[in-house]
LUMBAMI-205205 format. One record per residue (C-alpha): residue number from 1; residue in one letter; x, z, y. Coordinates in steps of 0.25 Angstrom, whole numbers, plus 5000, padded with zeros to 4 digits. Each point is the difference from the previous one (the first is absolute). Layout:
N
resi->NUM; resn->A; u->X; w->Z; v->Y .
...
//
This chain:
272
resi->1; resn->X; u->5505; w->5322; v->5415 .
resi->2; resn->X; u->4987; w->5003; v->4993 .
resi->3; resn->X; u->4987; w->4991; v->5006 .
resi->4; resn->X; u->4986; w->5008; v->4997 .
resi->5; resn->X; u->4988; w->4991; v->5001 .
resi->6; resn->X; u->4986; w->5010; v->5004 .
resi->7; resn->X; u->5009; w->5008; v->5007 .
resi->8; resn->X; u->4989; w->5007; v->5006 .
resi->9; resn->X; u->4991; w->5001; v->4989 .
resi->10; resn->X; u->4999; w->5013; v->4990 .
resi->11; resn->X; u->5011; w->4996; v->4991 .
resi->12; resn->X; u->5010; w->4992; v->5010 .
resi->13; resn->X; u->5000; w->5010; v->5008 .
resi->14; resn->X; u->5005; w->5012; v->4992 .
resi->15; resn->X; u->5010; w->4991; v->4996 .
resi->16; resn->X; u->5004; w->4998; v->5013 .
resi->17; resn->X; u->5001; w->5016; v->5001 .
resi->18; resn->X; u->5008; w->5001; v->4987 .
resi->19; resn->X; u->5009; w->4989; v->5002 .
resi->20; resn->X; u->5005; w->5005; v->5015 .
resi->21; resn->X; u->5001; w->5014; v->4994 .
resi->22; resn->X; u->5010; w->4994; v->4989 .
resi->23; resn->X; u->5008; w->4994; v->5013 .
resi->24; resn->X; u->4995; w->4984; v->4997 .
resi->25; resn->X; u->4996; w->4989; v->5009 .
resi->26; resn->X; u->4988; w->4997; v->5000 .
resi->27; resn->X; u->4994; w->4986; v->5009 .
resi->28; resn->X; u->4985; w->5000; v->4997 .
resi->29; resn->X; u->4992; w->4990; v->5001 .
resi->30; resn->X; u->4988; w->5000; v->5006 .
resi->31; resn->X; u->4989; w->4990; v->5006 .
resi->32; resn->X; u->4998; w->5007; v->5010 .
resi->33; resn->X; u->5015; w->5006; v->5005 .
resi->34; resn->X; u->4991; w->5007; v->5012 .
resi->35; resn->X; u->4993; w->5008; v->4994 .
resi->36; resn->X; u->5010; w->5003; v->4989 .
resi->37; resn->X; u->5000; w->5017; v->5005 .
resi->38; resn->X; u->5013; w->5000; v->4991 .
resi->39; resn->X; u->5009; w->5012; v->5002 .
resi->40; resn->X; u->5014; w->4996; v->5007 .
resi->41; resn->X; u->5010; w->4995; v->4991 .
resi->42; resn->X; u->4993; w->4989; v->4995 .
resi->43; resn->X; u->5001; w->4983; v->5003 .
resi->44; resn->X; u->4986; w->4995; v->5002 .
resi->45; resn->X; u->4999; w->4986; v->4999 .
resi->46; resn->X; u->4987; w->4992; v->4999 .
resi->47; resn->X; u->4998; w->4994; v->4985 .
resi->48; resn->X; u->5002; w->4985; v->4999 .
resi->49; resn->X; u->5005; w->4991; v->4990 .
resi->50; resn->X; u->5013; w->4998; v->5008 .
resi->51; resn->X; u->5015; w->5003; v->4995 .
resi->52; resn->X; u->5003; w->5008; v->5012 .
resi->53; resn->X; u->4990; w->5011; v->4997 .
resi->54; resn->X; u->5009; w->5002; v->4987 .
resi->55; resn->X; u->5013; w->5000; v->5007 .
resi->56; resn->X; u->5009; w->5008; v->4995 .
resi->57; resn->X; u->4991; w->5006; v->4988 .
resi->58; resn->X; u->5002; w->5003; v->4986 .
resi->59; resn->X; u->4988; w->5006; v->4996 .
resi->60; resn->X; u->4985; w->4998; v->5003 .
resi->61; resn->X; u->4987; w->5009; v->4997 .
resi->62; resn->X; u->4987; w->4990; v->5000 .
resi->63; resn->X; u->4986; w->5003; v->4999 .
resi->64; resn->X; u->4989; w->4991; v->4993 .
resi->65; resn->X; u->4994; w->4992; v->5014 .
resi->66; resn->X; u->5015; w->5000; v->5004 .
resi->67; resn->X; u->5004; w->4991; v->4989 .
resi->68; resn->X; u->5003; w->4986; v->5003 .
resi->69; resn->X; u->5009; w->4988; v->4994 .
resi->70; resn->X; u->5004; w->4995; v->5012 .
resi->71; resn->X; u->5003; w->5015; v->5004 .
resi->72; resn->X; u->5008; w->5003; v->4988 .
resi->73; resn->X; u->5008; w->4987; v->5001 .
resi->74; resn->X; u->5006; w->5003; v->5015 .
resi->75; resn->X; u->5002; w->5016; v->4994 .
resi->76; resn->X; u->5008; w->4993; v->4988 .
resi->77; resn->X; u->5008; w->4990; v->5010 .
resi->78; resn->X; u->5002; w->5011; v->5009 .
resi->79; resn->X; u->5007; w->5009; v->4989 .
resi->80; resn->X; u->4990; w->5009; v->4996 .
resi->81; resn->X; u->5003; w->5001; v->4985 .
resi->82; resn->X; u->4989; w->5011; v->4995 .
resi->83; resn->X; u->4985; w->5001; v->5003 .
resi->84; resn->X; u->4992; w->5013; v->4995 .
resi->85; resn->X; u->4985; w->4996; v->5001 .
resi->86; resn->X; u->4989; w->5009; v->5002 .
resi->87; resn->X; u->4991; w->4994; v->4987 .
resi->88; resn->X; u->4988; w->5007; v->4994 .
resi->89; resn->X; u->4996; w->5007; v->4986 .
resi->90; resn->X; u->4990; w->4987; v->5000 .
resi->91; resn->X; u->5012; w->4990; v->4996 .
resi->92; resn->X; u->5003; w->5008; v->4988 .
resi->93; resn->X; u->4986; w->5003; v->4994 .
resi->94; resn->X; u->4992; w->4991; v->4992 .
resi->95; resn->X; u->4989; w->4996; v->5009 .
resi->96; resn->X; u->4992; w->4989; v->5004 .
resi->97; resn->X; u->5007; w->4987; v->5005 .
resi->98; resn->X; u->4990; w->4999; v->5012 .
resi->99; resn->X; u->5005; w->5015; v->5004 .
resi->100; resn->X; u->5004; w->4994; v->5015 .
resi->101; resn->X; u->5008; w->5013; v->5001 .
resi->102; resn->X; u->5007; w->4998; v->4988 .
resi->103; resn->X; u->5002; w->4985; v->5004 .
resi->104; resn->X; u->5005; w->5003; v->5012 .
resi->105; resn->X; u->5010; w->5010; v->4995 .
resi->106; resn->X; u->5004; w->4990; v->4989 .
resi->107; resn->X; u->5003; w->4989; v->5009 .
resi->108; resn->X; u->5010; w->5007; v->5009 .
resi->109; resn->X; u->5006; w->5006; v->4989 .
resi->110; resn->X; u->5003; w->4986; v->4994 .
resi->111; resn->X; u->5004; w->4995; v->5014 .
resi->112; resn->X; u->5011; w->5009; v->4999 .
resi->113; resn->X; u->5004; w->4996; v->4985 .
resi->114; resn->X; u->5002; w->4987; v->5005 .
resi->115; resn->X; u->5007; w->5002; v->5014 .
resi->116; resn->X; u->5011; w->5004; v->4991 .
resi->117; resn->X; u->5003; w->5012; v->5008 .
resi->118; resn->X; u->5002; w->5013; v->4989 .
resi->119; resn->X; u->4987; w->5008; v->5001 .
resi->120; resn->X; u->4994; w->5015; v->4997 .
resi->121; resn->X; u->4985; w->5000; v->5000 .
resi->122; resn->X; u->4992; w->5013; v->5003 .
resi->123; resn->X; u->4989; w->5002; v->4993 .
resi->124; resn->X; u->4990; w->5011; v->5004 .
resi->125; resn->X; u->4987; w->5002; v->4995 .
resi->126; resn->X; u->4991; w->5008; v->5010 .
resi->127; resn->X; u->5004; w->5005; v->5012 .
resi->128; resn->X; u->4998; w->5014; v->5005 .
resi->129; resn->X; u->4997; w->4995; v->5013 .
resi->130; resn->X; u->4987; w->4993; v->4995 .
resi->131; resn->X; u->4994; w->5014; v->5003 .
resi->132; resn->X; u->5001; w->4996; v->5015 .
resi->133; resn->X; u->4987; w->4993; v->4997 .
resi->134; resn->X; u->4991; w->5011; v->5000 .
resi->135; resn->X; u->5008; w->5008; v->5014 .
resi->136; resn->X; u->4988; w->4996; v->5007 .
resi->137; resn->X; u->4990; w->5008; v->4992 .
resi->138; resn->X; u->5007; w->5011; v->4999 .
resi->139; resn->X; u->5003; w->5000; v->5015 .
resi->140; resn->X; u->4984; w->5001; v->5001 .
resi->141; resn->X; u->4995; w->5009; v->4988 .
resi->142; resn->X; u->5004; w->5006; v->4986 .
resi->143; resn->X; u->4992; w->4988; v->4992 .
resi->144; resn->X; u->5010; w->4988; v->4995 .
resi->145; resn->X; u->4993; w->4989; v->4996 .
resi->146; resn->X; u->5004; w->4990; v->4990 .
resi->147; resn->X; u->4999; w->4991; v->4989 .
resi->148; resn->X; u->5006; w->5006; v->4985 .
resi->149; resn->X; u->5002; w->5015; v->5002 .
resi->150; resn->X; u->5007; w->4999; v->4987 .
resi->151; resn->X; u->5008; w->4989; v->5003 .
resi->152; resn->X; u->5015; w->5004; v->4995 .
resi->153; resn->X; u->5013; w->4997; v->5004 .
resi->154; resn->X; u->5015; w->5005; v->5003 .
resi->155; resn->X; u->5001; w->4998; v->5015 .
resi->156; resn->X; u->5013; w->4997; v->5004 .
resi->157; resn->X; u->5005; w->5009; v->5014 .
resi->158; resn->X; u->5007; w->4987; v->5009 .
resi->159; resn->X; u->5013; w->5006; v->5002 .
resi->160; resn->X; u->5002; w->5000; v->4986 .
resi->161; resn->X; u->4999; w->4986; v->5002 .
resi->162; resn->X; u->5009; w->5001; v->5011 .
resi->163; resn->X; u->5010; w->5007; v->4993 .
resi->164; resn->X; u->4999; w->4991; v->4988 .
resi->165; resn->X; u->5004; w->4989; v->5011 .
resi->166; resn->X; u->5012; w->5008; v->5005 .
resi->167; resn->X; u->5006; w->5002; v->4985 .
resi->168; resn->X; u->4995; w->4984; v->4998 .
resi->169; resn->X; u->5007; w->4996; v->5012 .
resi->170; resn->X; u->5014; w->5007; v->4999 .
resi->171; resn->X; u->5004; w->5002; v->4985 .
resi->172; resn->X; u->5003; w->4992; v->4990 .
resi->173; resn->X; u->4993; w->4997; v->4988 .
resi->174; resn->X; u->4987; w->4996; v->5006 .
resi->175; resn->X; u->5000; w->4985; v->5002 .
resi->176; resn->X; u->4989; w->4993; v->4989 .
resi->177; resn->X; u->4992; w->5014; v->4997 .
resi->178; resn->X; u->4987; w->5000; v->5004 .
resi->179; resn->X; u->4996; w->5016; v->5003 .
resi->180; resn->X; u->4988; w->5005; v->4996 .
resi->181; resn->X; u->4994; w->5010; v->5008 .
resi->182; resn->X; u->4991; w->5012; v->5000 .
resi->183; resn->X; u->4996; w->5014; v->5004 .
resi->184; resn->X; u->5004; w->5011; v->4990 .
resi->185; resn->X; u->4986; w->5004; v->4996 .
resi->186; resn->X; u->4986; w->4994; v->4997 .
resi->187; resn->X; u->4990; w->5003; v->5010 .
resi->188; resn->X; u->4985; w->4997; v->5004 .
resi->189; resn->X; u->4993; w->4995; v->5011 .
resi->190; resn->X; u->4992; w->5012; v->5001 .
resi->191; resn->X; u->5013; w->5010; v->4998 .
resi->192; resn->X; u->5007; w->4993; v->5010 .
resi->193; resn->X; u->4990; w->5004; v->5010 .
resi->194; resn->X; u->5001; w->5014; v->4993 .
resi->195; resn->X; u->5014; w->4998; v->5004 .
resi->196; resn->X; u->4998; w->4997; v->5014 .
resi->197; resn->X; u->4991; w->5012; v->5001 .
resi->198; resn->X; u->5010; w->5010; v->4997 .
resi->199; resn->X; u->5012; w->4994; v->5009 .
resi->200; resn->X; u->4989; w->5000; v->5012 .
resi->201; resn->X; u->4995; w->5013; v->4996 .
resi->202; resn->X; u->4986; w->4995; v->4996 .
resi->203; resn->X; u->4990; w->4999; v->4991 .
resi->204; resn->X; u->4999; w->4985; v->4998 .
resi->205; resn->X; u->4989; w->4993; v->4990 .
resi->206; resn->X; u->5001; w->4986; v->4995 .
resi->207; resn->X; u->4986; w->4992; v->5000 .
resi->208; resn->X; u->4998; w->4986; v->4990 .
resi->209; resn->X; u->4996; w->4989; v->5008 .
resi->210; resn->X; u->4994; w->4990; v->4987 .
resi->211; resn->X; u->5009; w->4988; v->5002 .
resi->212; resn->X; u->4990; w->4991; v->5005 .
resi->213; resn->X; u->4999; w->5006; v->5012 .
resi->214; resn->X; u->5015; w->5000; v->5004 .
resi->215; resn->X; u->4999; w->4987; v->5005 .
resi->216; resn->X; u->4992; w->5005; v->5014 .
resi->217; resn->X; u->5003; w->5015; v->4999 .
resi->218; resn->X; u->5015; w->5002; v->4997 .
resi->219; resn->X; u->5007; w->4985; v->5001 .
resi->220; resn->X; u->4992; w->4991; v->5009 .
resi->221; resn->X; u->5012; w->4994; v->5005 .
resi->222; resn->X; u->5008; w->4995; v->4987 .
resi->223; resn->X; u->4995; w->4986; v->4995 .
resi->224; resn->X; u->4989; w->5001; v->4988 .
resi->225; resn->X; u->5011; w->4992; v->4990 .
resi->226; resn->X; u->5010; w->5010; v->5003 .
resi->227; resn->X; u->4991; w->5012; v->4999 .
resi->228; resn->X; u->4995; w->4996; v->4987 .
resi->229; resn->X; u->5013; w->4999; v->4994 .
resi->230; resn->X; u->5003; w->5015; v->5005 .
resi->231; resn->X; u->4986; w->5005; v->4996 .
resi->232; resn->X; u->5004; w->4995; v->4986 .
resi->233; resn->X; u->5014; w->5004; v->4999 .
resi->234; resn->X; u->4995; w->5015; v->5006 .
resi->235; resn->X; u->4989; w->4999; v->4989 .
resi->236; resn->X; u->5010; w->4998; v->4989 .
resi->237; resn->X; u->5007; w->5014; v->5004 .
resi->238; resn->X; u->4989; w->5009; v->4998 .
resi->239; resn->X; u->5003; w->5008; v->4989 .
resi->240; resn->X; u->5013; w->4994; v->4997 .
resi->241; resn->X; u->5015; w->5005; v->5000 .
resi->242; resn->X; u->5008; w->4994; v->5010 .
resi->243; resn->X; u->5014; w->4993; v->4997 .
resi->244; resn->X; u->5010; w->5012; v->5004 .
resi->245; resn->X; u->5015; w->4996; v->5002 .
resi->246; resn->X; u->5011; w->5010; v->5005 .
resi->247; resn->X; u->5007; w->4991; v->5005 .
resi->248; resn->X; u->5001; w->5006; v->5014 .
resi->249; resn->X; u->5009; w->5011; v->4995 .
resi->250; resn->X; u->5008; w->4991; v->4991 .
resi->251; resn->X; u->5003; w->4992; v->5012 .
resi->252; resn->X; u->5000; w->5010; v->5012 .
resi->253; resn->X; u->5003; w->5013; v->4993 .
resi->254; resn->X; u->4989; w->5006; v->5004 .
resi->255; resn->X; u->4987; w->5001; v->4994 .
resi->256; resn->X; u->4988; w->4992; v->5006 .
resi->257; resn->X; u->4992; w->5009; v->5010 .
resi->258; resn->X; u->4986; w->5003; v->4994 .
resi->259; resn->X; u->4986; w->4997; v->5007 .
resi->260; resn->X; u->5000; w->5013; v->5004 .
resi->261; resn->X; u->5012; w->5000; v->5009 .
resi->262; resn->X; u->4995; w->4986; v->5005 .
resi->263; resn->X; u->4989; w->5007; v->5008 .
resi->264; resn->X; u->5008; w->5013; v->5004 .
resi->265; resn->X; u->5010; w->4990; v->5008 .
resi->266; resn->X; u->4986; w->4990; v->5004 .
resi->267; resn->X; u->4993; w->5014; v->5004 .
resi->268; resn->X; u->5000; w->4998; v->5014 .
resi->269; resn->X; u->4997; w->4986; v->5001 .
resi->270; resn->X; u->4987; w->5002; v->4988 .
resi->271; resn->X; u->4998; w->5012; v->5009 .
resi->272; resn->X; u->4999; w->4991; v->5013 .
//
C-alpha cells in the first residue's frame, strides 16, 4: 500500500492517476475525505497523526504543510519504511537564511532525517503551473500584467513531478537522493505569455508592473515579509540562466515536457 498526502492537489493527484494505472493501492489521505472527488479505487482516509491511517503501508508521498513529527512517528510505527517528500529547489540554493520558504522546506526535510524512516526529496524549481496566476486576465483581455517580463526560469510540468514520485515510490535505488527538478528549457515571463498565446490561439502581450506596485495590483493577498522575499528571488532572475537538470528523463525515461506543452494541455482551463 502506497499512502499520498495532497492527494487532491496538482501533483498528488497525477500520482494517484499514475499509480492506479500501474495496478497499486493507493489510500489517500486527505483532510477533508468529503470532498476528496478521488476516482474509485482509491482508500480515502482523513490525515491524522494516528497508526491506523498507516495501516498496512509501506510507502508514503508528503508534501511540505503535511509534514509533521508526530505524523511521521505513527507512519514509522505503523510500518511505513519510506517517505518521498515533495521539497523545493529553495533547500538546495544558497539563499537567505530568513527565506521562510526555504525555512520551511528545510525543516520538514530535516524532520524526515531524523524520524529515521529512508527518504527521497523532490526538489523542483518552478512550476509550470505558476502561469495559472494570470488565467484571470487572460480570460478578460490579451494584456498580462506582471512584475519582471524578463524574469527566467525552467518551469517544471507537475506530472513530471508525479512521475518522478511514481519511479521514487517503486524502484530501488532512490532512498537518500534528493532530486533536483526542472523544465527542459529556460523561458521568460514575457515568452511564457507568448506561449500561452499560441496554445489559445491569440495574440497575447506581457506588460511590466514596476515592483512597487505588485503589492496592491497583483498580490494584495500574500503577507508583505513573504512578498519581499519572492520580489527579491524573482529579481535575481532576470537575465540569469536558470539551473537546468535532466533528471526527469534519467529517472522516468521520458524527457521533461516543455512550457509549451504545459499550456496546450492547461489550454482550456487558461481558456476559461
Amino acid at each position: 500500500m502506497i499512502l499520498v498526502t495532497g492527494a487532491t492537489g496538482n501533483v498528488g493527484r497525477a500520482l494517484v492517476d499514475r499509480l492506479l494505472a500501474a495496478d497499486r493501492p493507493v489510500r489517500a489521505l486527505t483532510r477533508d475525505p468529503q470532498r476528496a472527488a478521488l476516482p474509485d479505487g482509491v482508500e480515502v482516509t482523513r490525515l491524522h497523526p494516528d497508526e491506523s491511517a498507516f495501516a498496512g503501508a509501506t510507502k508514503l508521498f508528503l508534501y511540505v504543510q503535511a509534514t509533521d513529527p508526530d505524523l511521521l512517528a505513527a507512519a514509522r510505527r505503523a510500518g511505513v519504511r519510506h517517505v518521498v517528500l515533495l521539497s523545493a529547489g529553495y533547500v538546495k540554493e544558497d539563499a537567505d537564511d530568513n527565506n521562510p520558504l526555504r525555512i520551511m522546506h528545510d525543516n520538514a526535510e530535516r524532520a524526515i532525517r531524523d524520524s529515521g524512516l529512508e527518504w527521497t526529496f523532490l526538489r523542483p524549481h518552478a512550476f509550470a503551473l505558476n502561469a495559472l496566476q494570470w488565467a484571470d486576465q487572460i480570460h478578460t483581455g490579451d494584456t498580462v500584467r506582471g512584475v519582471f517580463a524578463d524574469a527566467m526560469s525552467a518551469p517544471i510540468h507537475e506530472d513530471d513531478i508525479a512521475a518522478v514520485a511514481q519511479h521514487a515510490l517503486l524502484d530501488v535505488g532512490h532512498e537518500g537522493a534528493a532530486h533536483i527538478l526542472t523544465g527542459p528549457a529556460a523561458t521568460s515571463n514575457a515568452d511564457q505569455i507568448t506561449a500561452i498565446g499560441r496554445a489559445l490561439g491569440r495574440d497575447l502581450t506581457y506588460v511590466e508592473v514596476p515592483p512597487e506596485q505588485a503589492a496592491t495590483e497583483l498580490f494584495p493577498h500574500l503577507p508583505p515579509h513573504l512578498l519581499q522575499f519572492l520580489l527579491k528571488s524573482w529579481a535575481a532572475t532576470v537575465g540569469t540562466a536558470p539551473e537546468i537538470t535532466d533528471t526527469v528523463e534519467k529517472i522516468t525515461g521520458t524527457p521533461a515536457r516543455t512550457f509549451e506543452q504545459w499550456a496546450q494541455d492547461h489550454a482550456e482551463h487558461l481558456r476559461g
